[in-house]
C-alpha positions as a Markdown table, in Angstrom:
| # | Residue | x | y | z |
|---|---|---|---|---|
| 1 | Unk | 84.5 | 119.3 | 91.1 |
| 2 | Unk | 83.3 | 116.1 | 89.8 |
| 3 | Unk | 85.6 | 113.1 | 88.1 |
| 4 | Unk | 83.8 | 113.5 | 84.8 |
| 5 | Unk | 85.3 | 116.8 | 84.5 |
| 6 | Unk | 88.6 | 115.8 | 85.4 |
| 7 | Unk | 88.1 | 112.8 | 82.8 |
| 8 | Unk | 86.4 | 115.3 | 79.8 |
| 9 | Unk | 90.4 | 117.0 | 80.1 |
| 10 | Unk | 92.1 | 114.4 | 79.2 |
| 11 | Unk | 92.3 | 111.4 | 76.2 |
| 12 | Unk | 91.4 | 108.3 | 76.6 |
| 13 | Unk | 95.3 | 107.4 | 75.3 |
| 14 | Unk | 96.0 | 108.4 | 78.7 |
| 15 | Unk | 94.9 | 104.7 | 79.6 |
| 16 | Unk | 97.8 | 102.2 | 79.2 |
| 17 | Unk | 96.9 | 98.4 | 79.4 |
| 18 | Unk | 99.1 | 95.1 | 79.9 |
| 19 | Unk | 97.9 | 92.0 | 79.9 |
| 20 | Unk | 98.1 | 89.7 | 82.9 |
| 21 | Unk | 101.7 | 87.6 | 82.1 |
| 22 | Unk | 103.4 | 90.7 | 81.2 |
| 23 | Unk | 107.4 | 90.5 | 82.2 |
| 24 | Unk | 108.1 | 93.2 | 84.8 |
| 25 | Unk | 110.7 | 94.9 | 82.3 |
| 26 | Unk | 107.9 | 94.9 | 79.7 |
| 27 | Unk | 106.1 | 97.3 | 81.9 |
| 28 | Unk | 108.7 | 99.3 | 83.1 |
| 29 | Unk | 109.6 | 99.9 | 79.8 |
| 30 | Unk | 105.9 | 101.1 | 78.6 |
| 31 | Unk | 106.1 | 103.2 | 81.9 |
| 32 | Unk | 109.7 | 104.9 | 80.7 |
| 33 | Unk | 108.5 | 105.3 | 77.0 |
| 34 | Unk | 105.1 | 106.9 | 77.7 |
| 35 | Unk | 106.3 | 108.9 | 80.9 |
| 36 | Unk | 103.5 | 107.6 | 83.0 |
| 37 | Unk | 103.8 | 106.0 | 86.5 |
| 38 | Unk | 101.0 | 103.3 | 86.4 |
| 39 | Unk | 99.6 | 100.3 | 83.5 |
| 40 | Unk | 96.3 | 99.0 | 84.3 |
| 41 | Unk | 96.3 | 95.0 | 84.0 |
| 42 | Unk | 93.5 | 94.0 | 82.4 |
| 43 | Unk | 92.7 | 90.8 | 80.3 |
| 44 | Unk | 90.4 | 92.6 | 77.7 |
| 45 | Unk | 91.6 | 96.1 | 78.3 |
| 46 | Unk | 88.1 | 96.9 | 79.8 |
| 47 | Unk | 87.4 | 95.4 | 83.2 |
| 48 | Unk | 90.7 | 96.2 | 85.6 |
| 49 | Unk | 92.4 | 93.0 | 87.4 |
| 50 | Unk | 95.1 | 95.2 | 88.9 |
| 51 | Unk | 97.3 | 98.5 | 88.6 |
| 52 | Unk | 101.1 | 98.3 | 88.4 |
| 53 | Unk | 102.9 | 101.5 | 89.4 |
| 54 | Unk | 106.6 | 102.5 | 89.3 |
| 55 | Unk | 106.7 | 102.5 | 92.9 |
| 56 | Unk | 105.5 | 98.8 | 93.4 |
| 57 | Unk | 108.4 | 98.2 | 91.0 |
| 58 | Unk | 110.8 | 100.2 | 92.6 |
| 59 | Unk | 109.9 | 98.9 | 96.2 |
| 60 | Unk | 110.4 | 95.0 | 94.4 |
| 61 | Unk | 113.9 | 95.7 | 93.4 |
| 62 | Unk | 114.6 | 97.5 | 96.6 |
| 63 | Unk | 113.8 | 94.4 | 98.4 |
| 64 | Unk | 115.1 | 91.2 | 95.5 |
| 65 | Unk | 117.0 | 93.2 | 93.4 |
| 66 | Unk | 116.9 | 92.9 | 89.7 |
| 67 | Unk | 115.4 | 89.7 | 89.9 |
| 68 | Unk | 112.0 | 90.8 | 90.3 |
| 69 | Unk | 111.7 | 92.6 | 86.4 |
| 70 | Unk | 111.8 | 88.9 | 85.7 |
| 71 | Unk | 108.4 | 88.3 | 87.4 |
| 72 | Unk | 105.3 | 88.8 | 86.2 |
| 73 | Unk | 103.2 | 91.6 | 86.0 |
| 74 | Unk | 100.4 | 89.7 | 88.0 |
| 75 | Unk | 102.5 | 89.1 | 90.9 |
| 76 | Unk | 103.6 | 92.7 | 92.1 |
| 77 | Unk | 100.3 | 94.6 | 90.9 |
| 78 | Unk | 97.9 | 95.7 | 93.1 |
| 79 | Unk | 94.8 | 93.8 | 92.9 |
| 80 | Unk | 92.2 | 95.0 | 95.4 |
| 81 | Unk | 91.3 | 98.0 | 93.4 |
| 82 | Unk | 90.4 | 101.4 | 95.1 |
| 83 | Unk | 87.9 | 102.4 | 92.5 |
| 84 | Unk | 85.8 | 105.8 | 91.9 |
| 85 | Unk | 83.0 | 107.0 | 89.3 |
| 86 | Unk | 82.2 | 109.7 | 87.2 |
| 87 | Unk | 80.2 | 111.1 | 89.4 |
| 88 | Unk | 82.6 | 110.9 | 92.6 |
| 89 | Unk | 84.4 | 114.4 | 94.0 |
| 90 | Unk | 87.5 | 115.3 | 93.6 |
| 91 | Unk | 88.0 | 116.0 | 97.2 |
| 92 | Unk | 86.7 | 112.4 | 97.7 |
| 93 | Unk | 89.1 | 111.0 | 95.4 |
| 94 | Unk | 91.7 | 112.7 | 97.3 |
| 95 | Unk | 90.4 | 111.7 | 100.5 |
| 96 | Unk | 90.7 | 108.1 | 98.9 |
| 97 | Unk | 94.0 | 108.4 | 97.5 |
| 98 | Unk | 95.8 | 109.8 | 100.7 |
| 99 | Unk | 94.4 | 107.2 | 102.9 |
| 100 | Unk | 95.7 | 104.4 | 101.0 |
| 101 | Unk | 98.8 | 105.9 | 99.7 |
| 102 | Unk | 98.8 | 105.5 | 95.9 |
| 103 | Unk | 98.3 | 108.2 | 93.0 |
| 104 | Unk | 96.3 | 106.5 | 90.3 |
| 105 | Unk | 92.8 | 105.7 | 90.3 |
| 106 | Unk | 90.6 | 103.7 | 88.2 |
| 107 | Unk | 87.3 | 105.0 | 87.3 |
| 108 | Unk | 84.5 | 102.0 | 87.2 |
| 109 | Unk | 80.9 | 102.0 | 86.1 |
| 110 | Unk | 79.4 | 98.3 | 86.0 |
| 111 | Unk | 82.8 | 97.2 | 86.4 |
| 112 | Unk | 84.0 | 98.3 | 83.2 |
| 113 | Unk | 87.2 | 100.8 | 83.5 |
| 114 | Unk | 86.0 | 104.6 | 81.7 |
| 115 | Unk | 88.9 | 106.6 | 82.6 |
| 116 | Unk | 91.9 | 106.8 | 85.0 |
| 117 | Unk | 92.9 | 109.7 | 86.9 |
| 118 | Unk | 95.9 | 110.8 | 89.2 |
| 119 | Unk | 96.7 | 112.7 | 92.0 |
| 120 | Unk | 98.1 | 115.1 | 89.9 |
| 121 | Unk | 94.4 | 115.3 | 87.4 |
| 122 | Unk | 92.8 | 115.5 | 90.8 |
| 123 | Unk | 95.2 | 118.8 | 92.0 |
| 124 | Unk | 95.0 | 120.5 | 89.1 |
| 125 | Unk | 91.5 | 120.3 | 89.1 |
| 126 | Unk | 90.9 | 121.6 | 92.7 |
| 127 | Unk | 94.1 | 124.3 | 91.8 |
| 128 | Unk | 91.9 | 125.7 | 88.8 |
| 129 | Unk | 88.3 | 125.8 | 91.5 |
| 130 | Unk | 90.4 | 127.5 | 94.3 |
| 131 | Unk | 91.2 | 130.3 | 91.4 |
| 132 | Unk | 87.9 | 130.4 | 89.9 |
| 133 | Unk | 86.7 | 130.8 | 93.4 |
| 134 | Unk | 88.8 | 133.4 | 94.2 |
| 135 | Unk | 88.1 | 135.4 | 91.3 |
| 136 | Unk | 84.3 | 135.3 | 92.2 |
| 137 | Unk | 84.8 | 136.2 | 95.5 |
| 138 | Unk | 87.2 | 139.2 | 94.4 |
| 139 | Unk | 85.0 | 140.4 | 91.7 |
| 140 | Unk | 82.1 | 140.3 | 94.5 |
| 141 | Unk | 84.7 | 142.5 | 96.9 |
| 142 | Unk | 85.1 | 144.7 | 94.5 |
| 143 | Unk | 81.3 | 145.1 | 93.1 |
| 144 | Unk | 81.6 | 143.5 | 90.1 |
């Protein structure tokens, strides 16, 4: 499976954007509210400058404490990107995502942001070939 059919699943709401100087608390909030665990940073809410997840948040205040919802978004985000495109496998993705231990992944064509997927999008996806698979290989078992 491919990352454009992951994408073609889901809105393009599923994108949330802060802007670089963003307080911390500002984007945990958006996080709680929309029940998502990542905002993209970006400037023009096109090309990415970093992802901020609940766990860089959560690994912040396990180390300063309360303090750090005080900082800026800038500061804790991840900015060396791990990027994918459309035309990218899921199993690549996952590949991707495993190595470097995170669960959201931006999808970039000429360094503009189309889509974002998780590590969830991606399992569901390969969950739904393993059964479409298996029901082709059970209907050829059984001479359908």
């Amino acid at each position: 499976m491919l990352v454009h059919q992951i994408l073609s699943g889901k809105s393009e709401d599923d994108i949330v954007f802060v802007v670089p100087g963003t307080p911390v608390s500002d984007a945990a909030s958006v996080l709680s509210a929309r029940h998502i665990g990542a905002v993209v940073v970006s400037v023009d809410g096109k090309v990415p400058a970093g992802i901020l997840s609940e766990r860089d948040i959560v690994r912040e205040l396990g180390k300063r404490g309360t303090n750090c919802l005080n900082d800026m978004v800038d500061s804790l985000m991840t900015k060396n990107l791990v990027t994918c495109t459309r035309d990218d496998t899921a199993d690549n993705v996952l590949e991707k995502m495993t190595a470097g231990r995170f669960r959201h992944m931006p999808v970039v064509e000429n360094n503009v942001m189309v889509g974002l997927i998780s590590i969830g999008d991606v399992v569901k996806a390969r969950l739904s070939e393993l059964s479409m698979e298996k029901d082709a290989l059970e209907g050829m078992i059984m001479g359908h």
